[in-house]
C-alpha positions as CSV (number, residue, x, y, z in Angstrom):
1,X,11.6,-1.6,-54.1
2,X,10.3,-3.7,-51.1
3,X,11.7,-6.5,-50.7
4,X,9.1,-9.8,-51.1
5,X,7.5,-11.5,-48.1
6,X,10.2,-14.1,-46.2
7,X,8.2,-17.9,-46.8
8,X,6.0,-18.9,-44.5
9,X,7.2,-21.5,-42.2
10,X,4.8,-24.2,-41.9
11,X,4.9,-27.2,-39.3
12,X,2.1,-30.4,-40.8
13,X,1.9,-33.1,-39.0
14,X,0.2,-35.7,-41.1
15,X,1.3,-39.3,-41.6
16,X,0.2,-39.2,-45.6
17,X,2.3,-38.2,-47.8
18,X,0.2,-37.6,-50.5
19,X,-2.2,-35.7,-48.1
20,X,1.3,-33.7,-47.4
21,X,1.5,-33.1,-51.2
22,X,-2.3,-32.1,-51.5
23,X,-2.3,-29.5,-49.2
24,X,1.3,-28.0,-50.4
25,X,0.3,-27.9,-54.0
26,X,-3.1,-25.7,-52.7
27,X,-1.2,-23.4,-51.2
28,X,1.4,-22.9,-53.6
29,X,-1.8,-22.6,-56.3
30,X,-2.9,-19.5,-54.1
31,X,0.4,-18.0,-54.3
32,X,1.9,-18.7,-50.8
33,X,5.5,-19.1,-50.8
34,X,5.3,-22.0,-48.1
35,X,8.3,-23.7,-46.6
36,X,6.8,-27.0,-44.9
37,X,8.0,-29.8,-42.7
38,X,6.0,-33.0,-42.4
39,X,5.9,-35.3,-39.5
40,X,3.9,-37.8,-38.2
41,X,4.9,-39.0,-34.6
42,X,4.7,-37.7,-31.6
43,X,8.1,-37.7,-30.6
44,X,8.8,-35.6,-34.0
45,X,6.2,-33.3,-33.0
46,X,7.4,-32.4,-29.8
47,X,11.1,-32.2,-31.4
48,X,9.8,-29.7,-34.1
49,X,8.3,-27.6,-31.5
50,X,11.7,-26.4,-30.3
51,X,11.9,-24.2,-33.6
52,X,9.6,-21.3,-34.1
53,X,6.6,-21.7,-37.0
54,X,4.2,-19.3,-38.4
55,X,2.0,-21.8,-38.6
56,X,0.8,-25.6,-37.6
57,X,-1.4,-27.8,-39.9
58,X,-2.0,-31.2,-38.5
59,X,-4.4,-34.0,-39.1
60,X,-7.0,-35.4,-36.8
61,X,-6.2,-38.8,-36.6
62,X,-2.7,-40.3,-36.4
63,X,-1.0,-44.1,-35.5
64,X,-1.4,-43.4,-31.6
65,X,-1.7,-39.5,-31.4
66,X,-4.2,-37.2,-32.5
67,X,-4.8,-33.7,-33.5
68,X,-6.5,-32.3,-30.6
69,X,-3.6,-34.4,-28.3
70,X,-1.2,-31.5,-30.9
71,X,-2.8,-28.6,-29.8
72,X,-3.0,-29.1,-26.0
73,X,1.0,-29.5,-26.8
74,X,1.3,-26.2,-28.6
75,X,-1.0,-24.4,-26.6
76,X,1.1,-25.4,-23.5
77,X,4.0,-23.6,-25.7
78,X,2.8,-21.1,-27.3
79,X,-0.6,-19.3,-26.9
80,X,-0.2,-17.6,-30.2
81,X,1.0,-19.7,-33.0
82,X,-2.1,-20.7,-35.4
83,X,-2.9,-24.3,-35.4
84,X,-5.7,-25.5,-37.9
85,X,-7.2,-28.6,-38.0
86,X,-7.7,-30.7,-41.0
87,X,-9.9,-34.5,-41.0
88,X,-10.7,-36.3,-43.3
89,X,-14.5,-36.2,-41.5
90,X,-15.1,-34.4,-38.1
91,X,-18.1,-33.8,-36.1
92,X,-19.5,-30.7,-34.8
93,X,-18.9,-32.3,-30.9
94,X,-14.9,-32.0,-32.1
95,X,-15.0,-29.3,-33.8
96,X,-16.1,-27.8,-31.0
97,X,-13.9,-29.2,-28.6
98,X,-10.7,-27.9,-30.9
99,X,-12.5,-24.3,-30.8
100,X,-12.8,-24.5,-27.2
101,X,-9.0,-25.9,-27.0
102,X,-7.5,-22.8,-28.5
103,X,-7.5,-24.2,-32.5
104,X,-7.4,-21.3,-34.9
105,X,-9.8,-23.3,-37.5
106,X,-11.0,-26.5,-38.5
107,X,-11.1,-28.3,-42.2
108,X,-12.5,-31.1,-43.9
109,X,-10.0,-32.5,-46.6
110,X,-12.3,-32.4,-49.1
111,X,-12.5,-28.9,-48.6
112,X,-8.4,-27.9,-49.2
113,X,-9.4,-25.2,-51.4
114,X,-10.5,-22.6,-47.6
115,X,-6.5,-24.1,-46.7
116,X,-4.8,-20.7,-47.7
117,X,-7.2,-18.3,-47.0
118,X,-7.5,-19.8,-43.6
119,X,-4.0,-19.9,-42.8
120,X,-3.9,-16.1,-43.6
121,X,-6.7,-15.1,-41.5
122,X,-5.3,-17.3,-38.6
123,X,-1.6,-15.4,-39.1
124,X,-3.2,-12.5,-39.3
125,X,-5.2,-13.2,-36.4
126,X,-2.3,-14.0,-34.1
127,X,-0.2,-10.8,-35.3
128,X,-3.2,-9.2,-34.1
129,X,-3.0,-11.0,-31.2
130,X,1.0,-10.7,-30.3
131,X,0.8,-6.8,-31.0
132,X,-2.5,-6.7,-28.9
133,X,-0.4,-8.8,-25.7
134,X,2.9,-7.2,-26.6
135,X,1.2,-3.7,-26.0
136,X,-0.6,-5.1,-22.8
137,X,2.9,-5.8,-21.4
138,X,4.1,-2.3,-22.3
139,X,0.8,-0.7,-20.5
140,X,1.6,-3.1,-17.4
141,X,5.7,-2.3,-17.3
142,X,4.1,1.5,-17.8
143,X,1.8,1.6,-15.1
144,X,4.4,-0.5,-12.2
145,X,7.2,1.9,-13.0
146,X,4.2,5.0,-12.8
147,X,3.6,3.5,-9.2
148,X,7.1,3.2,-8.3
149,X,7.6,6.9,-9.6
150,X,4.6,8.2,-7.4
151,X,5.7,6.0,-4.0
152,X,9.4,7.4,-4.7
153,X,8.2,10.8,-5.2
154,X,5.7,10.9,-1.9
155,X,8.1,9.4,0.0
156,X,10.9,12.3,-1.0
157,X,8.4,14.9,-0.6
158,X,7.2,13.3,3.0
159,X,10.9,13.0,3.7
160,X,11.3,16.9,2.7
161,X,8.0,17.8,4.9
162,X,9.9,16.4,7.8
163,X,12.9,18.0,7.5
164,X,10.9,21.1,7.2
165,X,8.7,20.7,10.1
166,X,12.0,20.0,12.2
167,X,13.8,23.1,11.0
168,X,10.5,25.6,11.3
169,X,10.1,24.0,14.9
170,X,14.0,24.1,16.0
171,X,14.7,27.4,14.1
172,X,11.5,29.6,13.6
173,X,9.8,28.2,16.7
174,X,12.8,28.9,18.9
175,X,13.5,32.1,17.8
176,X,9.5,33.4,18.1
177,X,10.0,31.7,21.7
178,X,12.9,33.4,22.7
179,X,11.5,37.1,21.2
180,X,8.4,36.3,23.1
181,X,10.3,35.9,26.2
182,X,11.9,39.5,25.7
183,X,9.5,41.3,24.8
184,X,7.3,40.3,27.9
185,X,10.5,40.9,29.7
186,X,10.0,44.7,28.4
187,X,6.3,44.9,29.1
188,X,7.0,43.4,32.9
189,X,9.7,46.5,33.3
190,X,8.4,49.3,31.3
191,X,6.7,52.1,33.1
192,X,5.1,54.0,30.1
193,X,1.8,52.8,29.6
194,X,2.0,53.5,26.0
195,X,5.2,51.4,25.6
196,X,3.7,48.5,28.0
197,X,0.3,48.4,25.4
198,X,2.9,48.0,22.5
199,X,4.4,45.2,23.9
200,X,1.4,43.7,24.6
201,X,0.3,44.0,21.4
202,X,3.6,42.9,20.0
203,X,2.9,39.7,22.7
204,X,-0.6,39.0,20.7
205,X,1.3,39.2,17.1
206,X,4.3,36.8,18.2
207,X,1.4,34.2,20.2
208,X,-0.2,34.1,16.4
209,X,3.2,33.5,15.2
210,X,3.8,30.6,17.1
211,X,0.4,29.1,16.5
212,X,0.6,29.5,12.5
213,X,4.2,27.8,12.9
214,X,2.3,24.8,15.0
215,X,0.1,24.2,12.5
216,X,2.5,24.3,9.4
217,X,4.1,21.8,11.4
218,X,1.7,19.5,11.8
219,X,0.3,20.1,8.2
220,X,3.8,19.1,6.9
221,X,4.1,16.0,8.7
222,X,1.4,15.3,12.0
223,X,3.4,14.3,14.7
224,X,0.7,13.0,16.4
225,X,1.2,9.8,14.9
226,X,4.1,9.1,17.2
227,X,1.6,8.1,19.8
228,X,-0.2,5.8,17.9
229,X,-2.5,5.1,15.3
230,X,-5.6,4.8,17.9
231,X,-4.3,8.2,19.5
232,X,-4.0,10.1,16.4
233,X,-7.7,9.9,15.1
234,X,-9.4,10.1,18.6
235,X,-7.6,13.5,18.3
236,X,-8.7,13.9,14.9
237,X,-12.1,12.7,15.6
238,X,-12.6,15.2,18.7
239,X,-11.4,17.8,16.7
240,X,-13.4,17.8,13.8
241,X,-16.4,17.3,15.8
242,X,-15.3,20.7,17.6
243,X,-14.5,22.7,14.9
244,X,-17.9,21.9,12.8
245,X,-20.4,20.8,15.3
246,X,-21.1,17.4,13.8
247,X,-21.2,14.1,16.0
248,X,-18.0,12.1,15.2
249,X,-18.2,8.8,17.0
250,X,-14.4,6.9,16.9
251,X,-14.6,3.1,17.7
252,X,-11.7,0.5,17.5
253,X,-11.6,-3.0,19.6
254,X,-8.1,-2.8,19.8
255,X,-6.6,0.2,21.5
256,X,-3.1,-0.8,20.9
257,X,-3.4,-0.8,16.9
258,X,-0.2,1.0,16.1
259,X,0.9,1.9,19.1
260,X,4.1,2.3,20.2
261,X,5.7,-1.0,20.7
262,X,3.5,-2.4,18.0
263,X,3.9,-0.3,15.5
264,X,2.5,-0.7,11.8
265,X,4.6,-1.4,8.7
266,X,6.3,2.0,7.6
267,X,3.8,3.9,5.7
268,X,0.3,2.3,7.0
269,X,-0.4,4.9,10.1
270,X,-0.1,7.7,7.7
271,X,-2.0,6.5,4.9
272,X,-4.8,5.4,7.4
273,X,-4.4,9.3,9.1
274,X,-4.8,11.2,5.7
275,X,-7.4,8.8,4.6
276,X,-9.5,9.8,7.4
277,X,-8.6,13.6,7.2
278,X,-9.4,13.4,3.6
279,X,-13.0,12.1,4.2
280,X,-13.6,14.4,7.2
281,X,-12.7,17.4,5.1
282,X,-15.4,15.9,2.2
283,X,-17.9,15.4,4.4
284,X,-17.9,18.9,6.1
285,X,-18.1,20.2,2.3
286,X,-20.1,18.2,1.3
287,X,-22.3,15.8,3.1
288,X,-24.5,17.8,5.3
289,X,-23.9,15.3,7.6
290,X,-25.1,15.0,11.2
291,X,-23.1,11.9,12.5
292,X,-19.9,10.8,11.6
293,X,-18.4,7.1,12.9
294,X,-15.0,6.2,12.0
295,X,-14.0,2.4,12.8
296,X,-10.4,0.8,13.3
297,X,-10.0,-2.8,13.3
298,X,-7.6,-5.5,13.0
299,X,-8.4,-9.0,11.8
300,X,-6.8,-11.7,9.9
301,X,-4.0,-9.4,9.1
302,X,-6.2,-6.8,7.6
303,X,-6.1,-3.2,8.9
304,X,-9.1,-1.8,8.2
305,X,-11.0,2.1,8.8
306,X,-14.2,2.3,7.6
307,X,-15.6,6.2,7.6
308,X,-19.7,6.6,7.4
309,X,-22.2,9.5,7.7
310,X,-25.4,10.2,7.1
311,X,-25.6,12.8,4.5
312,X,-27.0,13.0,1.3
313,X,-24.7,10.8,-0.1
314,X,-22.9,10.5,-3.5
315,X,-24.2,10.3,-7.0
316,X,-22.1,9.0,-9.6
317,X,-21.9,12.7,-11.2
318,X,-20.0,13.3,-8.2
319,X,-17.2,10.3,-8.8
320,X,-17.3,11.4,-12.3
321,X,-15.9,14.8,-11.7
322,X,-13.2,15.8,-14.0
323,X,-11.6,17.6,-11.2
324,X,-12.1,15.0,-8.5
325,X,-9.1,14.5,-7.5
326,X,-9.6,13.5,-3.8
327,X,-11.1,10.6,-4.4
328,X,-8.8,9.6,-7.2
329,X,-5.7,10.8,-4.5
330,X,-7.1,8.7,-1.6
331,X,-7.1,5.7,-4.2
332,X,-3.4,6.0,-5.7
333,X,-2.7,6.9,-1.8
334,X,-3.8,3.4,-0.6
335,X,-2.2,1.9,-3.2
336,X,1.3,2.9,-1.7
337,X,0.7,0.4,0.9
338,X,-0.4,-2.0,-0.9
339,X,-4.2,-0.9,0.4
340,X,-7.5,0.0,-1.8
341,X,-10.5,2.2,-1.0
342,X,-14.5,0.9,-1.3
343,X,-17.0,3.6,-1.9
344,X,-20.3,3.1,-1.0
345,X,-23.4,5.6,-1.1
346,X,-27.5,5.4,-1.1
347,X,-28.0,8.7,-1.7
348,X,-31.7,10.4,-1.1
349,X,-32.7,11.6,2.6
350,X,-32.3,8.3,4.4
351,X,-28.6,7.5,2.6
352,X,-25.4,8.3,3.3
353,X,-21.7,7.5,2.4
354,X,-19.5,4.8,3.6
355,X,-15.6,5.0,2.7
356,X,-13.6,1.5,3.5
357,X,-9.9,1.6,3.9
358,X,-8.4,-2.0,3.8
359,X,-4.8,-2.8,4.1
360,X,-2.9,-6.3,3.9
361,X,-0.4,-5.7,6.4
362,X,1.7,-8.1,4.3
363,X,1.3,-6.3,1.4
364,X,2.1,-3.2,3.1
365,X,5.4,-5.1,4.4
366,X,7.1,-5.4,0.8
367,X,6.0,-1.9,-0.2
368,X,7.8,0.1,2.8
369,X,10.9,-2.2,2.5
370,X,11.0,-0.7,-1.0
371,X,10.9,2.6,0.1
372,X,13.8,2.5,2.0
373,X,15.7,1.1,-0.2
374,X,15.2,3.7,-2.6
375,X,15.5,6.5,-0.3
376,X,17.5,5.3,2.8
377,X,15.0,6.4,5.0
378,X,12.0,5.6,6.9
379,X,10.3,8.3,5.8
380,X,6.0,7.6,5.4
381,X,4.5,8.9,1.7
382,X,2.5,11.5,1.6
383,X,1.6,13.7,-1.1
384,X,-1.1,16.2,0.6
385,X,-0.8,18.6,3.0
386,X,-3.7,20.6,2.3
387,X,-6.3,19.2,4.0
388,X,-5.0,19.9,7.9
389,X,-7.2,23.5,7.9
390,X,-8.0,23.2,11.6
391,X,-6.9,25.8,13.8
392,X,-5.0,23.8,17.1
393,X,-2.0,22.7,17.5
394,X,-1.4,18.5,17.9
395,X,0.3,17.3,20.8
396,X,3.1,16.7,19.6
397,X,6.8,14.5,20.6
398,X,8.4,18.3,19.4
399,X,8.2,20.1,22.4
400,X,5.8,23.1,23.0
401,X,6.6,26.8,21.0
C-alpha cells in the first residue's frame, strides 16, 4: 500500500481569527490534510519565512502591512512557493498588480469555496515549475561540462598534432634529407647512364617525399603562426588566391596584431587562422565567388575577422544541412575562446556571404588560463586538420627539409 500524502504545510497570514478558522474548515471540507500557522505581523512573517511551506495564504489588508508588501518578501525568497491572495474586496487595478508581482491567485472571501482547488492548482503549478527549473540547471551543468570536454579534448589533440609535426620534421624530414643527399652523391659519381637516370628518378620520388611531409606538417599544426597573426593570413590569403584564381584582398590597420612581442591570448591566433581557412575552403566549393576580402581589426578589446565574397550566397537550406558540420565546427570553435561567429548572406546575383569572427580578448584570457591548467601546456585547440589541401609548404620557424 502507498503510503498517504504528508499534510500540506500552509503559512496564513491574517490578523482574524475567525477568518483563520473559515478558511481551515474549507479546506479540510475538500479533504486537504492542512497543517496551518497563522500570523499577523510583519515581524512574524519574516520570522516564518525561515521555514519551508508548500504554500502561503495571506490577506490583503493588515494593521500596517499588506498582502502585496508579503509577496514582494517571498518573492525575494523564493520564486516558487505559491502565494494566493485573499480580500475581503479587491479591485481589478490590484488584482492586477499581485498577478504582475508574481501571486499565484487572487480571492475574494466570500468566495472560500475556489480556496482548495486553487491552492492545488498553484502547488501543482510550482512543482511544474521546480522540475521545469531544476531540469534547466541540469541542461546548463550539461552543456558547461560538454564545452569543458570539447576545449580539453582540442587542446589534447592540438597538443598531440604538435608533437607529431615535431617528430615527422626531426625524424622523417631528416632522414628523407639525409637519403636525398646520398643518393645525389651517387648520381654526381656514377658513370652508367642508366644508374645516373635511376638516381635521378629516385631524387624526384624523395623531393615528393619531403613536400608531402611539409605539408602534413603544417596541416597538423601551421607554424606559420609563429610570425604573427597578420603574417599568417597574408600568406594564406596569397595562397588561396594562387591556387584558385580568385581575388583575395587582406586588409588590417594594425600590422602588429599578434605579432611577436604582442602576442594574443593562447588560443586566439589559431582560432582566427582556421576560421579563415575554413571559409576560404567553403567559398572555393561553394561560392562561385570572384573577390574575396578578409579584414583584421582590433578595437575596444575586440579582435575581429570579418571574411566576404561575392558569390551566390547562402540560403537557409544550406545552414540547415544535416551534415553541415563546418559551420556548426567554426561556431563550437569560437566558442573555445570565448568568440562567436555572425553569418550573413543576400543571396541572388548581386549577394554574397559575410562571415564575422568576434573575440573578447578578455574572454579569451580566462579560457586559455583554463587550458593550461588542465593540460600543463600551452598548446592552442584545434580540432580540424582537414581543410589545409594546398599544395606549398609554409615558412615555417622548423627549418627547411
Amino acid at each position: 500500500m502507498s503510503e498517504p500524502p504528508a499534510p500540506l504545510r500552509l503559512l496564513h497570514l491574517e490578523d482574524s481569527d475567525l477568518d483563520h478558522e473559515l478558511a481551515l474548515a474549507q479546506l479540510q471540507r475538500s479533504g486537504l490534510d492542512v497543517r496551518a500557522r497563522r500570523v499577523e505581523t510583519r515581524d512574524e512573517f519574516e520570522a516564518a519565512l525561515a521555514r519551508r511551506w508548500d504554500a502561503i495564504v495571506s490577506d490583503y489588508n493588515l494593521p500596517g502591512f499588506s498582502g502585496l508588501q508579503a509577496l514582494r518578501l517571498v518573492r525575494a525568497r523564493d520564486a516558487i512557493v505559491p502565494f494566493i491572495l485573499v480580500s475581503g474586496e479587491i479591485g481589478e487595478d490590484l488584482a492586477v498588480a499581485a498577478m504582475r508581482d508574481g501571486a499565484s491567485d487572487y480571492l475574494l472571501k466570500s468566495g472560500l469555496a475556489r480556496l482548495a482547488p486553487a491552492l492545488e492548482h498553484a502547488i501543482d503549478a510550482a512543482r511544474t515549475r521546480a522540475a521545469k527549473l531544476e531540469a534547466d540547471r541540469e541542461l546548463a551543468e550539461s552543456r558547461r561540462r560538454l564545452a569543458e570536454l570539447a576545449r580539453h579534448l582540442q587542446t589534447r589533440v592540438e597538443a598531440e598534432r604538435a608533437a607529431i609535426a615535431r617528430e615527422i620534421h626531426d625524424d622523417v624530414g631528416g632522414s628523407l634529407t639525409a637519403l636525398k643527399f646520398d643518393i645525389d652523391w651517387i648520381r654526381r659519381h656514377s658513370a652508367e647512364p642508366a644508374l645516373q637516370q635511376r638516381a635521378a628518378s629516385a631524387l624526384e620520388t624523395v623531393t615528393h617525399a619531403i613536400g608531402a611531409s611539409q605539408r602534413i606538417m603544417h596541416n597538423l599544426r601551421p607554424a606559420i603562426l609563429d610570425q604573427g597573426l597578420v603574417a599568417a593570413l597574408q600568406w594564406l590569403a596569397g595562397r588561396f588566391e594562387k591556387r584558385t584564381g580568385v581575388d583575395c584582398l587582406f586588409r588590417t590597420g594594425d600590422e602588429r596584431i599578434g605579432a611577436p612581442g604582442q602576442e594574443l591570448p593562447d588560443g586566439v591566433p589559431l582560432v582566427a587562422y582556421r576560421t579563415a581557412q575554413e571559409a576560404l575552403t567553403n567559398i572555393s566549393k561553394h561560392a562561385q565567388a570572384q573577390r574575396v576580402t578578409m579584414d583584421l581589426s582590433l578595437s575596444g578589446g575586440v579582435l575581429s575577422l570579418e571574411i566576404s565574397d561575392d558569390g551566390r550566397g547562402l540560403s537557409q537550406s544550406d545552414l540547415a544541412k544535416a551534415g553541415s558540420f563546418g559551420i556548426r565546427g567554426l561556431h563550437e570553435r569560437a566558442g573555445t575562446v570565448g568568440g562567436w561567429i555572425e553569418l550573413g548572406s543576400t543571396g541572388g546575383t548581386d549577394g554574397g556571404t559575410t562571415l564575422l569572427l568576434s573575440i573578447p580578448l578578455d574572454a579569451a584570457l580566462p579560457q586559455a588560463a583554463s587550458r593550461r591548467r588542465e593540460d600543463g601546456t600551452d598548446a592552442e585547440a584545434d580540432d580540424d586538420a582537414s581543410h589545409g589541401t594546398d599544395r606549398e609548404h609554409d615558412p615555417s620557424v622548423w627549418s627547411s627539409l
